[in-house]
VOGU-3710 file (C-alpha; in Angstrom, 3 decimals, decimal comma):
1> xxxxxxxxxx> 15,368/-9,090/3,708  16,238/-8,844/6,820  14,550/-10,000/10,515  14,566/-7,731/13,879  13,005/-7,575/17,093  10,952/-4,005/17,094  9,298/-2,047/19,820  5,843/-0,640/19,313  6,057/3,138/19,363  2,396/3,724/18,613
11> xxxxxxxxxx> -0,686/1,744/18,325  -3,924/4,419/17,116  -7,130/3,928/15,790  -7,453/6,016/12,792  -10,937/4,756/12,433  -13,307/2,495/13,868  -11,601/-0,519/12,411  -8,001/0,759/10,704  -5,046/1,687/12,884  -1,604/3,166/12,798
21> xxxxxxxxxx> 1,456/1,585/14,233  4,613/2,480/14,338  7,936/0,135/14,815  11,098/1,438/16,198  14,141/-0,639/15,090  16,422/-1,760/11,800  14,826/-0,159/8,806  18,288/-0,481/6,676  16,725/-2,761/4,349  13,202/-0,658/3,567
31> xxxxxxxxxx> 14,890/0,988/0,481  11,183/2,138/-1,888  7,700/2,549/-1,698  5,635/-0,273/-1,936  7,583/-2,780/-0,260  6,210/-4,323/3,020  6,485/-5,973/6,362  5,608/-9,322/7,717  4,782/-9,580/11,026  5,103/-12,586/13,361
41> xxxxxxxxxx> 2,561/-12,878/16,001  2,241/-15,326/19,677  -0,077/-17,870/18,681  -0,121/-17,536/14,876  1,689/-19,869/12,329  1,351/-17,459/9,018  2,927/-13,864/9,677  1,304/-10,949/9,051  1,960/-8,677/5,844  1,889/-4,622/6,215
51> xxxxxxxxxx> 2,108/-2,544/3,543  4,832/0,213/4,523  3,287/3,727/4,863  6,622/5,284/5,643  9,792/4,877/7,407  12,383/7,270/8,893  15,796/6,410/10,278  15,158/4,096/12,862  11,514/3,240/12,852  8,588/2,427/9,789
61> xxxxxxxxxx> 4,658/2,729/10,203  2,181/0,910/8,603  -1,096/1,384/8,642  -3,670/-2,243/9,027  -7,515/-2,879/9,169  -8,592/-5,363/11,164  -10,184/-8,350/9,580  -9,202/-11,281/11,351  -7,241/-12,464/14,548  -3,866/-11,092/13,266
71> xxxxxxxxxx> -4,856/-8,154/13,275  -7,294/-8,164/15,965  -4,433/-8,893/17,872  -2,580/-5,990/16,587  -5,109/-3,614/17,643  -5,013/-4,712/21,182  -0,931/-4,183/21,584  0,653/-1,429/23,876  3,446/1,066/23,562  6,429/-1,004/24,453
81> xxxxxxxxxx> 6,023/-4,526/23,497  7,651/-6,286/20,747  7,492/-7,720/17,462  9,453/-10,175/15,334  9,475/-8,682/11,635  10,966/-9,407/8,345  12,192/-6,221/6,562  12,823/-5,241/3,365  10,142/-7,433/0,842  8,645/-6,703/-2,017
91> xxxxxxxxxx> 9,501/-4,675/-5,075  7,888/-1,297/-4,429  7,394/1,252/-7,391  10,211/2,712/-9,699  9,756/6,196/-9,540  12,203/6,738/-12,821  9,172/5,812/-15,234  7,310/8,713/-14,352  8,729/12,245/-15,613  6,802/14,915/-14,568
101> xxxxxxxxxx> 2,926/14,649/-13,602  1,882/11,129/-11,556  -1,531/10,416/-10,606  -1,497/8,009/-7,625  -5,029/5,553/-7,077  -5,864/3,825/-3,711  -8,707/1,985/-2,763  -9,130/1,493/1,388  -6,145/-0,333/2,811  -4,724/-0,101/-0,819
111> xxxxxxxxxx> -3,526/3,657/0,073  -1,168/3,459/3,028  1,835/2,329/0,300  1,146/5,424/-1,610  1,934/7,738/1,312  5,767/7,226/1,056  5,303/7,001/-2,551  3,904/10,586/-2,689  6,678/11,927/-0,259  9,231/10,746/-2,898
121> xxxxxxxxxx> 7,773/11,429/-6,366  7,145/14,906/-4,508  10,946/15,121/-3,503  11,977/14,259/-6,928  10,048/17,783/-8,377  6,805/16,043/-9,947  3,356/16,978/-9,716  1,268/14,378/-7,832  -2,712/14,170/-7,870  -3,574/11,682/-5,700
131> xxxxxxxxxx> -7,500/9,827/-5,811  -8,595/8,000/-2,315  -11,529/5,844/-2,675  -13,768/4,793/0,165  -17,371/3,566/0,189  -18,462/5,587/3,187  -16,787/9,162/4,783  -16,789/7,038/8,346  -14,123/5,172/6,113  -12,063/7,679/5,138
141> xxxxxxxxxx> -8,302/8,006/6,779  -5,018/10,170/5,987  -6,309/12,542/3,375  -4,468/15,363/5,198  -1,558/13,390/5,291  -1,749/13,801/2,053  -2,302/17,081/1,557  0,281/18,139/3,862  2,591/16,820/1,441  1,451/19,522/-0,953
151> xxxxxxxxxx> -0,183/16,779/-2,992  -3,441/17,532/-5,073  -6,107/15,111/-3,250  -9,407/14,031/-4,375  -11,574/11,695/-2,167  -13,988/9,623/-3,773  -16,997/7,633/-1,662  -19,254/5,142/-3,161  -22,381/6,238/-1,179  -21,371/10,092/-2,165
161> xxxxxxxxxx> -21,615/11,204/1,474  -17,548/12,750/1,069  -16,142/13,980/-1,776  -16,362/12,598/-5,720  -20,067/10,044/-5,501  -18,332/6,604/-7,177  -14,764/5,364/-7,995  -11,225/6,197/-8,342  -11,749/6,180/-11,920  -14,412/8,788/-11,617
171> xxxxxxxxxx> -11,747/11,532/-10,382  -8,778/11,158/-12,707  -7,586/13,755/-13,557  -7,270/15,400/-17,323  -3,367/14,321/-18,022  -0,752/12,689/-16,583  2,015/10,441/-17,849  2,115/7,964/-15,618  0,032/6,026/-12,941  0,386/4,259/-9,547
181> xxxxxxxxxx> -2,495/2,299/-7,957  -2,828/-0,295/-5,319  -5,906/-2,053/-3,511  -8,649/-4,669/-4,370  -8,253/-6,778/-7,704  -11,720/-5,180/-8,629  -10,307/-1,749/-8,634  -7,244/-2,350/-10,115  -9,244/-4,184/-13,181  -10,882/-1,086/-13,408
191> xxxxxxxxxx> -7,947/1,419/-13,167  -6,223/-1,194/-16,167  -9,616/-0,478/-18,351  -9,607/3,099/-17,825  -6,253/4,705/-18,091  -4,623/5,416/-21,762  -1,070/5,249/-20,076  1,471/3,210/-18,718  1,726/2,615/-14,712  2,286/-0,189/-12,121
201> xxxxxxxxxx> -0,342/-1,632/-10,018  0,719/-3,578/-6,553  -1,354/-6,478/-5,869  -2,920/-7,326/-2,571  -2,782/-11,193/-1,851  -3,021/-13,537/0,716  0,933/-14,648/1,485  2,284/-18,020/3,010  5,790/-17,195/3,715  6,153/-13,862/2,229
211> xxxxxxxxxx> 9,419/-13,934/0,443  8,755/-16,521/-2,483  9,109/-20,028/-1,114  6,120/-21,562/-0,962  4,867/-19,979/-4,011  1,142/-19,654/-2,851  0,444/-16,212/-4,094  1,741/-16,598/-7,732  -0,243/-14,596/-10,828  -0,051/-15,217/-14,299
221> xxxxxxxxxx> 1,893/-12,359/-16,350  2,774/-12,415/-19,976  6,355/-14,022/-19,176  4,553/-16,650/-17,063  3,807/-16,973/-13,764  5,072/-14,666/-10,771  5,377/-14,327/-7,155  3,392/-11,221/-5,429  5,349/-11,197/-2,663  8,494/-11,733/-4,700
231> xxxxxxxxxx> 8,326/-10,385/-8,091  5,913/-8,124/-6,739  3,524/-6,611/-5,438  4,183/-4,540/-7,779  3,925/-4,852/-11,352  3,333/-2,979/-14,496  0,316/-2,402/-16,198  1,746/-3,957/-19,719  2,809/-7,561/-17,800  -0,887/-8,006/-16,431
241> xxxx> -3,299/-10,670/-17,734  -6,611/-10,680/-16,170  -7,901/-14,132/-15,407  -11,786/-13,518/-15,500
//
């Protein structure tokens, strides 16, 4: 983990309510998909954690709805300002424990991680299908970010006005060996219950400090309780017990 001063790059709406921003600074210690960001902002006690959607050599976006003053304030920042941010937390996914066809399942703000993930599972000479859920098309954002990856997309809405009518689980496809998901607890439930392999899930949670001190966003696993922001957010599908 690490903490730097970055400059805002870019600040767009992507749609009415999620933007993209991008960070220009010390991304040494963003090392894998899936591991995040936590952003201090003026006024706020709790920082702010971003899920990374990718990273080059001197600069990592993220991509953030806006559902409360943290991010409110987010939206409203200019080209040029700074932030304070802690680098480098979280797990992210181990790409190893796939071997040749992944199938990659994000629900809303749950699909920004999977970008980066794509790019690299993609890299390493596996097929990735890739399954976007939204409930609306107004909601939809970087399907041809995927698909520029040479990634095979589906788009699922829960209204059917885009794509697939219902859920991630509706479009998976026919095979696959492994599985990556991330986004609400209801959807991951549901991706648990309805694949017949093994894959890792990465939990969104409400964090206090973001790197495993205060312990306020621990889960029970099946070797006992763990921190999401710590042992996590990611996590595989065999360590998971549901609490319903």
């Amino acid at each position: 983990m690490k903490q730097g001063i970055f400059t805002i790059a870019e600040n767009s709406a992507l749609t009415s309510n999620v933007f993209r921003m991008k960070l220009v600074g010390d991304v040494s210690d963003i090392t894998t998909s899936g591991q995040f960001i936590n952003i201090k902002l003026d006024g706020l006690y709790l920082r702010r954690p971003i899920s990374v959607f990718d990273r080059d050599d001197d600069s990592v976006t993220v991509i953030y709805k806006v559902v409360g003053h943290g991010t409110e304030q987010m939206s409203t920042m200019k080209v040029g300002e700074k932030l304070d941010v802690l680098t480098g937390l979280g797990n992210g996914y181990d790409t190893s424990l796939c071997k040749e066809h992944a199938v990659l399942l994000g629900g809303g703000v749950g699909v920004p991680p999977l970008y980066m993930l794509a790019k690299t599972l993609i890299n390493e000479g596996k097929k990735v299908s890739v399954v976007l859920g939204f409930n609306t098309k107004e909601e939809i954002f970087c399907e041809e970010d995927f698909k520029a990856l040479g990634a095979d997309v589906k788009v699922t809405t829960v209204d059917g006005s885009y794509g697939i009518k219902g859920f991630v689980t509706d479009a998976l496809p026919e095979s696959y060996d492994h599985f990556f998901t991330c986004g609400p607890e209801p959807m991951l439930k549901a991706v648990y219950r309805a694949t017949d392999t093994s894959g890792q899930m990465s939990f969104e949670e409400r964090m206090g400090c973001g790197f495993g001190a205060c312990m306020g966003c621990s889960c029970k696993t099946l070797t006992g309780y763990k921190r999401i922001c710590k042992d996590g957010p990611v996590m595989l599908k065999e360590e998971i017990l549901w609490e319903d």
